[in-house]
MIGUDO-959539 format. One line per field, with one value per residue (C-alpha): residue number from 1; y, z, x. Coordinates in nm, 4 decimals. Layout:
<mifis>
n	(NUM:...)
yy	(Y:...)
zz	(Z:...)
xx	(X:...)
</mifis>
This chain:
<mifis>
n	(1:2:3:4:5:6:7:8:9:10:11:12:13:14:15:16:17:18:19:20:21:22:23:24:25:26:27:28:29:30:31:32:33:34:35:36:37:38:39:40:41:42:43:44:45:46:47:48:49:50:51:52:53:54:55:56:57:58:59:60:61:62:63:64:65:66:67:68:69:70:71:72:73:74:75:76:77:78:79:80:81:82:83:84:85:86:87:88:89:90:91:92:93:94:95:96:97:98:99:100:101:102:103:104:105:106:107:108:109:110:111:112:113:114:115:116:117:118:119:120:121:122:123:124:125:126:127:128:129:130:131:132:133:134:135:136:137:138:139:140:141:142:143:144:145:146:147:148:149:150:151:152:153:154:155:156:157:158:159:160:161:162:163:164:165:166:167:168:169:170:171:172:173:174:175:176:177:178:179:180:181:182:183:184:185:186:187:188:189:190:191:192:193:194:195:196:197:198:199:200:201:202:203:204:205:206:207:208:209:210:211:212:213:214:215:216:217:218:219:220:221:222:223:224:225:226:227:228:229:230:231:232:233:234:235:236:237:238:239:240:241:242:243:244:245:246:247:248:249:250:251:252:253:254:255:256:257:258:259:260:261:262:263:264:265:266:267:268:269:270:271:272:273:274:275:276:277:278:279:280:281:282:283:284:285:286:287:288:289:290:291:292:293:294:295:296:297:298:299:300:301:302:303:304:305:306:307:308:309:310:311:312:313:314:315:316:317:318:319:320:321:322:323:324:325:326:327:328:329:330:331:332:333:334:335:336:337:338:339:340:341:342:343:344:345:346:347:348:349:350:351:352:353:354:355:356:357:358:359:360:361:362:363:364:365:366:367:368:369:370:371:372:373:374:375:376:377:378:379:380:381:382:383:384:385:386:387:388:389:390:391:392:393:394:395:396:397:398:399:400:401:402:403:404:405:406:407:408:409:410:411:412:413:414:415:416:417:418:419:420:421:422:423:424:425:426:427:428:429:430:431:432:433:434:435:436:437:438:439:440:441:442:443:444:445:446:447:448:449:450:451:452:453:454:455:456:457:458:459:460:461:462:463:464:465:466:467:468:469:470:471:472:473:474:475:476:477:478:479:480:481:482:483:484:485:486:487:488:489:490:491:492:493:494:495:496:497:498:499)
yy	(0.0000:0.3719:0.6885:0.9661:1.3362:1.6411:1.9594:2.1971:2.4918:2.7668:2.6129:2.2517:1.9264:1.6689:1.3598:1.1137:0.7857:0.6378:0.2876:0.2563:0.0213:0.1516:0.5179:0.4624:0.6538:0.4195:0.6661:1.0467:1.1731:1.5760:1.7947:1.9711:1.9332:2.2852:2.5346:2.6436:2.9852:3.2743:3.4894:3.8856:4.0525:4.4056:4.4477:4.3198:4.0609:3.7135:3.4276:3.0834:2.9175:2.6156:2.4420:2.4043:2.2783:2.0565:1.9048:1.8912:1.6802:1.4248:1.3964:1.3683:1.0675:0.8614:0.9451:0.7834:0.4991:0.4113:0.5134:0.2955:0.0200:0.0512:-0.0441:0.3100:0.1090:0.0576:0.4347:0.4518:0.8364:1.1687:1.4899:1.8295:2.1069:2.3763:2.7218:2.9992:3.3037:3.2618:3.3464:3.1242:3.2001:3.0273:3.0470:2.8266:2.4904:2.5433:2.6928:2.9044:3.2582:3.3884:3.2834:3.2689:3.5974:3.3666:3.4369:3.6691:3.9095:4.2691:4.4368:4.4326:4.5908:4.9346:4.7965:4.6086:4.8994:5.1129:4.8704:4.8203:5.2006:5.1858:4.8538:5.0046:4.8683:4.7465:4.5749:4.4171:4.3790:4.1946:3.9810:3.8974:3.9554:4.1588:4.3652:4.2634:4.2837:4.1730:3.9169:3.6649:3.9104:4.2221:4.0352:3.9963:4.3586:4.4088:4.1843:4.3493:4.7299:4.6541:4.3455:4.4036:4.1915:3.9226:3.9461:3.9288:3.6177:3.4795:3.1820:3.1147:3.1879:2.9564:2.9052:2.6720:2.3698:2.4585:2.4168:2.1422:1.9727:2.0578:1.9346:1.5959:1.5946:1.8278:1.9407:2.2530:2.3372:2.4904:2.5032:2.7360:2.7169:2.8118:3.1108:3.1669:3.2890:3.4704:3.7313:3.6214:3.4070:3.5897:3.5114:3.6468:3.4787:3.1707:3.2128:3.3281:3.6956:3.9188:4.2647:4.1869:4.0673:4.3907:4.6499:4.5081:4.4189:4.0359:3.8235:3.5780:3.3321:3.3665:3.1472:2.7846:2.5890:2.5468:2.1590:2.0316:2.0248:1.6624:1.5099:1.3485:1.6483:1.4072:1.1734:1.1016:1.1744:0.9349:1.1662:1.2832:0.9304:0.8477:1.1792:1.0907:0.7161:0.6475:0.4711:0.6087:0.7031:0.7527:1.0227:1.3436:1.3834:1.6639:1.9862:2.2886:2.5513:2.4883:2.6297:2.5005:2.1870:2.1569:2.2200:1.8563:1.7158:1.7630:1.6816:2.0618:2.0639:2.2135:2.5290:2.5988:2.4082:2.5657:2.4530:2.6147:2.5733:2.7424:2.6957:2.9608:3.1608:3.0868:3.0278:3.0256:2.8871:2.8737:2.7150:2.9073:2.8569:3.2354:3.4467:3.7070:4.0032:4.2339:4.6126:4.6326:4.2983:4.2394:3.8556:3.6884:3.4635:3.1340:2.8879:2.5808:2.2511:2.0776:2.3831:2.3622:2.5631:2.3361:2.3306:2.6296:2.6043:2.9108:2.9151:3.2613:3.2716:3.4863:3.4735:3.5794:3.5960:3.6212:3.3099:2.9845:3.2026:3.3969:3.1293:3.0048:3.3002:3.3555:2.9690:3.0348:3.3718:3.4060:3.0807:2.9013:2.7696:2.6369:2.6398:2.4224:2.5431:2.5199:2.3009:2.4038:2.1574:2.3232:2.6530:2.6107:2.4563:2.8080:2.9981:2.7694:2.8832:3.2470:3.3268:3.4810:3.8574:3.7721:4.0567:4.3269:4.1770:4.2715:4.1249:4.2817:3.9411:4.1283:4.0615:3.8541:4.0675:4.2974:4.1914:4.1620:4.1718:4.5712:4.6378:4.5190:4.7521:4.5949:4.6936:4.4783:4.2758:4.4326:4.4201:4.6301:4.6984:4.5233:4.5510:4.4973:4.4066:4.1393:3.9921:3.7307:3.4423:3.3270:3.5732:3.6780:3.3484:3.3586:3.6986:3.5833:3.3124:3.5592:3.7664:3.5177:3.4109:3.7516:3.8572:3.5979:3.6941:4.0312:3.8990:3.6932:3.9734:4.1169:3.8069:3.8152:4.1398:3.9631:3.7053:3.4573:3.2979:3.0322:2.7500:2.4409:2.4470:2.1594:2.1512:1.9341:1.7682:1.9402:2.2856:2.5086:2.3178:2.0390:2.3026:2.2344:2.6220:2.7246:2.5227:2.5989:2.9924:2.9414:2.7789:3.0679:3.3481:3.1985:3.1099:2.7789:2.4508:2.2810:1.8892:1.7795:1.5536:1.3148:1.4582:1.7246:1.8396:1.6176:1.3140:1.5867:1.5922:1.1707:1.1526:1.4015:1.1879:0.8780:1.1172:1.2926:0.9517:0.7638:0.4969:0.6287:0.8386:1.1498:0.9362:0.6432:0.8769:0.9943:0.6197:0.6458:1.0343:0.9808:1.2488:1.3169:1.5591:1.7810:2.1417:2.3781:2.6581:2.7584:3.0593:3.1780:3.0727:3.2896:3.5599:3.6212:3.5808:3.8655:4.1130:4.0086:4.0748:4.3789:4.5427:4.3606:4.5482:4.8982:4.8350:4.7186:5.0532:5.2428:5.1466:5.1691:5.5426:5.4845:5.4085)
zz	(0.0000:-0.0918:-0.0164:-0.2976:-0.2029:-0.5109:-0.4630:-0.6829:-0.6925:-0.9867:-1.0958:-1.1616:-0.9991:-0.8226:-0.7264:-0.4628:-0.3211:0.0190:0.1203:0.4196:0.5616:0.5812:0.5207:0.2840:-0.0969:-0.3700:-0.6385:-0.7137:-1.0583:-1.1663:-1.4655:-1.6787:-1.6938:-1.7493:-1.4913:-1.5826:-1.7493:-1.5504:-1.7786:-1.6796:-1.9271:-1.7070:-1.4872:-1.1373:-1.2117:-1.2235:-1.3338:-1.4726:-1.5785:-1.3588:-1.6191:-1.6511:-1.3101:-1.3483:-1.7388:-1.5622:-1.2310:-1.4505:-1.6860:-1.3218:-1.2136:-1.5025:-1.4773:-1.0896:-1.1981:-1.4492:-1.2382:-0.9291:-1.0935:-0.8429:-0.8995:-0.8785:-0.7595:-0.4767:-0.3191:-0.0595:-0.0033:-0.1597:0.0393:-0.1831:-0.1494:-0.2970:-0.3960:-0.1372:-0.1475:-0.5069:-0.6350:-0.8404:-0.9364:-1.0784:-1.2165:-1.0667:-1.3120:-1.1195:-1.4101:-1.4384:-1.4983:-1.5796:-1.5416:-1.1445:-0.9991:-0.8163:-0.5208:-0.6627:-0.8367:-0.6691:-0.8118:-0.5069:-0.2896:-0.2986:-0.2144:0.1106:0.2508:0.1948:0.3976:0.6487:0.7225:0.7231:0.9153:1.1254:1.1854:1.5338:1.4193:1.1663:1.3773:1.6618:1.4374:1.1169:1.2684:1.0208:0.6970:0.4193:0.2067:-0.1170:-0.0487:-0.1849:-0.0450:-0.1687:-0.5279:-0.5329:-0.4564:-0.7478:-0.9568:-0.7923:-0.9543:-1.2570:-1.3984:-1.2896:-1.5294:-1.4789:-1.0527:-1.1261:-1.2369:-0.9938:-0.7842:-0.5137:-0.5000:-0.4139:-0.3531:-0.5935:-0.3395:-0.3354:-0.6669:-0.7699:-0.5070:-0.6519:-1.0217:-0.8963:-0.6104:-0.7777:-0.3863:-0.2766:0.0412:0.2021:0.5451:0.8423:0.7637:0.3996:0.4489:0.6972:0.4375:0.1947:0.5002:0.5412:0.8751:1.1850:1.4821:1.7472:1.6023:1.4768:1.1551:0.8207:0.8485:0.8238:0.9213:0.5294:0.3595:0.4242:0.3936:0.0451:-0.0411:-0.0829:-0.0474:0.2319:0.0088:-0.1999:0.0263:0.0322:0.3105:0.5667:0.6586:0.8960:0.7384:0.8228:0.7124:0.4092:0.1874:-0.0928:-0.3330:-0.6711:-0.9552:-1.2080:-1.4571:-1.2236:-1.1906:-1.5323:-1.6299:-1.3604:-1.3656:-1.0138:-0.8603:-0.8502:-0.5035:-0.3965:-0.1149:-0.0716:0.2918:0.3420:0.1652:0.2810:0.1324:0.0322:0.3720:0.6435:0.3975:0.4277:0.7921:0.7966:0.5545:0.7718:1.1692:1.2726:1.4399:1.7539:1.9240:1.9199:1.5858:1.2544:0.8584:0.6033:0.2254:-0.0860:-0.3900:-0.6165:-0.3111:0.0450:0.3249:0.6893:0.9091:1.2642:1.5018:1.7855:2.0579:2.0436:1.7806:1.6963:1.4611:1.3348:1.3614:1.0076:0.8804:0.7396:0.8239:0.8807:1.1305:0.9566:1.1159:1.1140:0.9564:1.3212:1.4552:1.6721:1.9480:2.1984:2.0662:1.8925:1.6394:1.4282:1.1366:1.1648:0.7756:0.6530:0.2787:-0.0047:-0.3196:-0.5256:-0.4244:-0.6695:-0.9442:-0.9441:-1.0027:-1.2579:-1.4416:-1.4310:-1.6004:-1.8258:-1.9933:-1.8799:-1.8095:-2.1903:-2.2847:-2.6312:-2.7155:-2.3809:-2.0720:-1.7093:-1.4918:-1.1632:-1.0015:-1.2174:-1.1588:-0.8023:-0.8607:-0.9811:-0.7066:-0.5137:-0.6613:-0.5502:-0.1478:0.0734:-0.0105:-0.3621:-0.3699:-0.2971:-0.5670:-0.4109:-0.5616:-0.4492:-0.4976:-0.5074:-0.8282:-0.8175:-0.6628:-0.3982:-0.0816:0.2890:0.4500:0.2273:0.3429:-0.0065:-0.2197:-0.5441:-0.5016:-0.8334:-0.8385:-0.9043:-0.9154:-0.7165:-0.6907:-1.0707:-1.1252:-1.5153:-1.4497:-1.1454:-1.1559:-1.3778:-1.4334:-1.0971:-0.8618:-0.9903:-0.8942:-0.5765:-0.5324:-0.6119:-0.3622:-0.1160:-0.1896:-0.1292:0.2057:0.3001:0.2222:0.4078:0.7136:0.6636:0.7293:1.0162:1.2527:1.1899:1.3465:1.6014:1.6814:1.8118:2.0206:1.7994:1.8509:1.5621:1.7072:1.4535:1.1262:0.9313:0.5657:0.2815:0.0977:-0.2571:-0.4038:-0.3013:0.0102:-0.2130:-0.2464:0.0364:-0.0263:-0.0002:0.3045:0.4839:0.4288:0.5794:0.8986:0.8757:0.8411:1.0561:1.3774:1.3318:1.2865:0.9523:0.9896:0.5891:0.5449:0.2379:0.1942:-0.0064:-0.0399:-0.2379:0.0112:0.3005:0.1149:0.1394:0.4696:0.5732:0.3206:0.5859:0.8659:0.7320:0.6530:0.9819:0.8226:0.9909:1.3170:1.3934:1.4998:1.2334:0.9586:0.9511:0.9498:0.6873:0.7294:0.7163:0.8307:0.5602:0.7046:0.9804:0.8925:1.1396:1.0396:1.2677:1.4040:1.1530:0.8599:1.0737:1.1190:0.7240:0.6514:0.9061:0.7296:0.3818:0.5232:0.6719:0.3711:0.2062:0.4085:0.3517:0.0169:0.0860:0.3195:0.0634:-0.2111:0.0882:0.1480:0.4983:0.4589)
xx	(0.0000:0.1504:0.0844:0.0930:0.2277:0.2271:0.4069:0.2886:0.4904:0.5600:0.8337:0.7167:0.5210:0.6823:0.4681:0.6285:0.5114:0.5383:0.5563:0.2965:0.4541:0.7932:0.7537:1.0520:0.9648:0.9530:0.9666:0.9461:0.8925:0.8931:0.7371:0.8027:1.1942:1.2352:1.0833:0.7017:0.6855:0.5862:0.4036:0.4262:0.2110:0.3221:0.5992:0.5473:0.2827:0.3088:0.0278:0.0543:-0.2936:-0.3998:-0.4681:-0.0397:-0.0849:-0.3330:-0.1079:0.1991:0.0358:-0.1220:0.2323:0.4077:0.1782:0.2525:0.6127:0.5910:0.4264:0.7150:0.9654:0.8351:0.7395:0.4566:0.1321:-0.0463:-0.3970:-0.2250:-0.2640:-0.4799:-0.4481:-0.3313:-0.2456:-0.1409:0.1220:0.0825:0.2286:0.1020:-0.1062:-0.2472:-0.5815:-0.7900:-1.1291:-1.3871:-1.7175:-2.0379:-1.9220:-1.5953:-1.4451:-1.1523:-1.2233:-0.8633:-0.4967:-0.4141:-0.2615:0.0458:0.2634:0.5047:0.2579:0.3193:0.0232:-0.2006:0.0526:-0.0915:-0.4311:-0.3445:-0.1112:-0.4268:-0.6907:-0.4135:-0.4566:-0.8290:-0.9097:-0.6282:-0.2784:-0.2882:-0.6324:-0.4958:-0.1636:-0.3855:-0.6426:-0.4663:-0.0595:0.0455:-0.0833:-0.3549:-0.0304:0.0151:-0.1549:-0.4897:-0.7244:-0.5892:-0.5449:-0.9157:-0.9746:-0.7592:-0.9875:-1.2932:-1.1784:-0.9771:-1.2255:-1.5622:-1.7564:-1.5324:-1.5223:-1.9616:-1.9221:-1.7002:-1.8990:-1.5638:-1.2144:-0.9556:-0.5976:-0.4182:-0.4311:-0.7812:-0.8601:-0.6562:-0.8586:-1.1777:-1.0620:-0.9676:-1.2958:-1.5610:-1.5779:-1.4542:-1.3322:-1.0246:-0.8269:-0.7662:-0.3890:-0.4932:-0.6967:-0.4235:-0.2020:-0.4560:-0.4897:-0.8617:-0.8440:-0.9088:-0.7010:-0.9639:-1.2536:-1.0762:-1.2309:-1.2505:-1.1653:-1.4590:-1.2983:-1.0964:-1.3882:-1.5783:-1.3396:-1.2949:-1.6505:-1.6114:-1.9360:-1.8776:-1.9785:-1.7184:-1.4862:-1.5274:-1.6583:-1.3673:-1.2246:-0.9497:-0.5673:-0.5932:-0.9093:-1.0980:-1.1567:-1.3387:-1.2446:-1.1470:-1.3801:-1.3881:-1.3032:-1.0246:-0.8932:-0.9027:-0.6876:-0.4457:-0.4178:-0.5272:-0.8147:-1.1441:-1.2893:-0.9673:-0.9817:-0.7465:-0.7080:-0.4510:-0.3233:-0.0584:0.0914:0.4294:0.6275:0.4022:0.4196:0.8081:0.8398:0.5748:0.7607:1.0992:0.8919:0.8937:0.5867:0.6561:0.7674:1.1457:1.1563:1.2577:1.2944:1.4155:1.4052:1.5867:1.3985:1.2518:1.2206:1.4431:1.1802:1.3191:0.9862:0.9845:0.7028:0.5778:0.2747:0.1848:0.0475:0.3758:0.3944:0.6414:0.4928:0.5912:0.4765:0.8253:0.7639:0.4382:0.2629:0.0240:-0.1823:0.0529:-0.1090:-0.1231:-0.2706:-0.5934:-0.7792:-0.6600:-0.2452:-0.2102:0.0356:0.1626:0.4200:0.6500:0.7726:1.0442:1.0695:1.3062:1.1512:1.4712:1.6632:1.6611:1.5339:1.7877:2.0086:1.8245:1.8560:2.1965:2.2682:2.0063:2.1015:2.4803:2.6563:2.6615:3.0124:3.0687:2.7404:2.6986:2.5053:2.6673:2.5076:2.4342:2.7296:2.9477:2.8058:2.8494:3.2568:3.3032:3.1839:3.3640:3.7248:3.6112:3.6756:3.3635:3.3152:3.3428:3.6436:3.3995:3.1068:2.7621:2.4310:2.0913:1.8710:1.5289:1.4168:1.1162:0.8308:0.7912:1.0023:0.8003:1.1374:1.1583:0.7933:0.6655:0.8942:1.0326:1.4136:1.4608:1.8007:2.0848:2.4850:2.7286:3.1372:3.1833:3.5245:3.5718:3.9566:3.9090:3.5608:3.4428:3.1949:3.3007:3.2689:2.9070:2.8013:2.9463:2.8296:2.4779:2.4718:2.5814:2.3278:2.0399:2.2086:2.2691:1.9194:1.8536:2.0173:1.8630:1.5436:1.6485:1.7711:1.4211:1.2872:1.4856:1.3753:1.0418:1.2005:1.2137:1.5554:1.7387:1.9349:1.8503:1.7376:1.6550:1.6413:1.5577:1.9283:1.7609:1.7462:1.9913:2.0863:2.2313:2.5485:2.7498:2.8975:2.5443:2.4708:2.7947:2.7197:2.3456:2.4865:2.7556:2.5340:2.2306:2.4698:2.2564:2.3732:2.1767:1.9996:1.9715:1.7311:1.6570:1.2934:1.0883:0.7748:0.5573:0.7119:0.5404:0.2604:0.2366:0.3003:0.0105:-0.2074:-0.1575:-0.1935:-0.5501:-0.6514:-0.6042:-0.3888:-0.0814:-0.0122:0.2483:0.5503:0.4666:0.4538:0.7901:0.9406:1.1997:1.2777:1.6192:1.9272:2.2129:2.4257:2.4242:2.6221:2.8137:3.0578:3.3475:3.4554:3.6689:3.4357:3.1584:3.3909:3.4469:3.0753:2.9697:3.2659:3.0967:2.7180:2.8147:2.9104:2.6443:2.3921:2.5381:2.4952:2.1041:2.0598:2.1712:1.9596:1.6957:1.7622:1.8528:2.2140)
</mifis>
């Protein structure tokens, strides 16, 4: 018997399956090959049509099945990740009224500073820990005045866990943790977040009925099924967003505990017990997937928008040689050859969106200290990956600011974190020391499947979660990082104004 996990992000889907019995996974399979497009018909925004989601999920199950060798009939549950803070929305058939405004779309950013000012910020501070933002809400609103006709027809919004649930279940539902992180759950009244919904002018009924993290949340459609190449009936019984997602898929479930992740955006996500805000929402405070009234359970997320992606462009656009492109080993062997402080290279890595750790300004990503005579290939790529970590710490010392202290971090062994340079800089730069795990988020995914199910419990679910590495830096490796990130940050202040 198996358990299937998907991790849908932006950049592709990755479907994994876990042996019940042994919590061991038999097979993972990801697509496309090449990241999804983002399409940005002006600058700032960002959509990608579900519908790519939705392609790329059912190419990604037959993939596992051939990879496996498993006998997909087998399954016996499904749980979803899923990017955060996007905005599907659909028409009564469920349809799909336009392409989904995604997570790093900055358009709305105007719109949630302005109903942070009228709600009131210590309201919204208090009830929703931290600002309507940039985010699903405040897309909506943006819907609401710049497509009328098209926000009339609108029978429910969802987030993209949300909907993919409804295309394989033809029931739709969401979570507290997933309303969480559209700004619409209310801390106070443990529920979907009126004080947003009428400031903005969105019909109540516009968000779908809300179910437990861990539960049956319908099955498979037979239509569903037959796209996908699973078993009819089959029943999805978990979905997260992406972050609160990882931190399951690595066992941070409890206060003190923290994961981290480095994919098209870095993540650092700590658990807490207590509601905590930043007065300038610079981080933000979730529901956590094992949250409930009884054992609260909040995710504090600091995110980078700028961090795989960045990487991605640089192989993609600067690092062909003989006609051949780099691949990211070799791209990180040559950063390797370059010392820390990339001889006085600075990259700004804020080019993917407006930045919470800036107070949603788009800073865009730029380049600093090129020296035409000494820098080359090499250093920009070290210089890049000092930029994400540095960014990184950035946003760390703003979390700290709360009380929220780092000690351990785990990580999944993929992404980013499969450079040891990269890995060794984040326990440099954090102070922490970094637990690699061989895990990601679609194996998460499977393993809250069992849980939401029944078929498994907390500790059984993580059999097979298995530690690769555990990553410290010493004092003099600390002591060169903190010179670099010092003059890092004046650079950052300066572009700021307030350097």
């Amino acid at each position: 018997m198996y358990l299937l996990g998907y991790d849908v992000g932006s950049s592709s889907i990755k479907a994994s399956l876990i042996e019940l019995e042994t919590g061991r996974c038999v097979g993972s399979a990801t697509s496309p090959e090449r990241e999804m497009e983002i399409a940005s018909p002006q600058p700032g925004w960002a959509e990608q049509h579900p519908d790519l989601w939705w392609r790329n999920m059912c190419l990604a199950t037959a993939q596992l099945g051939e990879v496996s060798g498993a006998d997909l009939s087998g399954v016996k549950a499904v749980g979803l990740s899923y990017q955060m803070h996007g905005l599907v929305a659909v028409d009564e058939a469920g349809a799909v009224l336009r392409p989904a405004i995604i997570w790093c779309d900055s358009r709305a950013v105007e719109i949630g500073a302005e109903a942070f000012e009228r709600i009131g910020d210590q309201v919204c501070l208090e009830r929703l820990l931290g600002s309507p933002g940039n985010f699903t809400a405040s897309k909506l609103k943006w819907v609401m005045d710049n497509e009328p006709e098209l926000f009339r027809r609108i029978r429910m919004i969802m987030l993209p866990g949300d909907y993919l649930a409804l295309r394989m279940t033809g029931e739709a539902c969401t979570t507290p943790s997933g309303l969480s992180e559209g700004i619409l759950w209310d801390y106070r009244d443990q529920g979907p977040a009126r004080i947003v919904m009428e400031d903005y002018g969105i019909p109540p009924e516009m968000i779908p009925p809300v179910v437990p993290t861990f539960s049956e949340q319908g099955r498979l459609t037979a239509r569903a099924a037959g796209e996908l190449g699973l078993p009819e009936g089959l029943p999805v019984t978990y979905r997260g967003g992406d972050q609160p997602n990882n931190a399951l898929s690595l066992r941070v479930l409890e206060p003190g505990e923290m994961a981290a992740t480095a994919g098209t955006s870095g993540v650092v996500y700590g658990v807490g017990d207590r509601p905590v805000y930043d007065q300038r929402s610079r981080f933000n405070t979730f529901v956590h997937v094992n949250h409930t009234a009884e054992t609260p359970r909040y995710g504090n997320l600091l995110c980078l928008n700028g961090t795989g992606i960045l990487y991605s462009w640089l192989k993609h656009n600067l690092m062909t040689v003989d006609d051949r492109t780099l691949s990211y080993r070799e791209m990180d062997g040559l950063a390797e050859t370059v010392r820390v402080g990339s001889e006085g290279l600075r990259v700004l890595p804020y080019g993917n969106g407006a930045e919470r750790t800036l107070e949603n300004r788009n800073l865009g990503c730029s380049v600093h200290g090129l020296d035409l005579n000494r820098h080359g290939r090499a250093h920009l790529l070290r210089a890049a990956k000092e930029g994400i970590l540095f960014a990184l710490r950035y946003g760390l010392e703003i979390m700290e600011e709360t009380g929220i202290e780092v000690r351990t971090v785990r990580a999944g062994d993929a992404n980013m974190f499969k450079s040891r340079t990269f890995a060794e800089g984040f326990a440099a730069v954090s102070g922490a020391a970094v637990e690699l795990y061989d895990t990601d988020g679609a194996q998460g995914a499977a393993r809250g499947a069992g849980i939401g199910a029944g078929l498994t419990s907390v500790d059984e679910a993580f059999r097979g979660l298995d530690r690769t590495d555990v990553i410290e830096a010493g004092a003099g490796r600390r002591k060169a990082y903190e010179e670099a990130y010092q003059g890092w940050r004046a650079v950052l202040l300066r572009q700021l104004g307030e350097g």
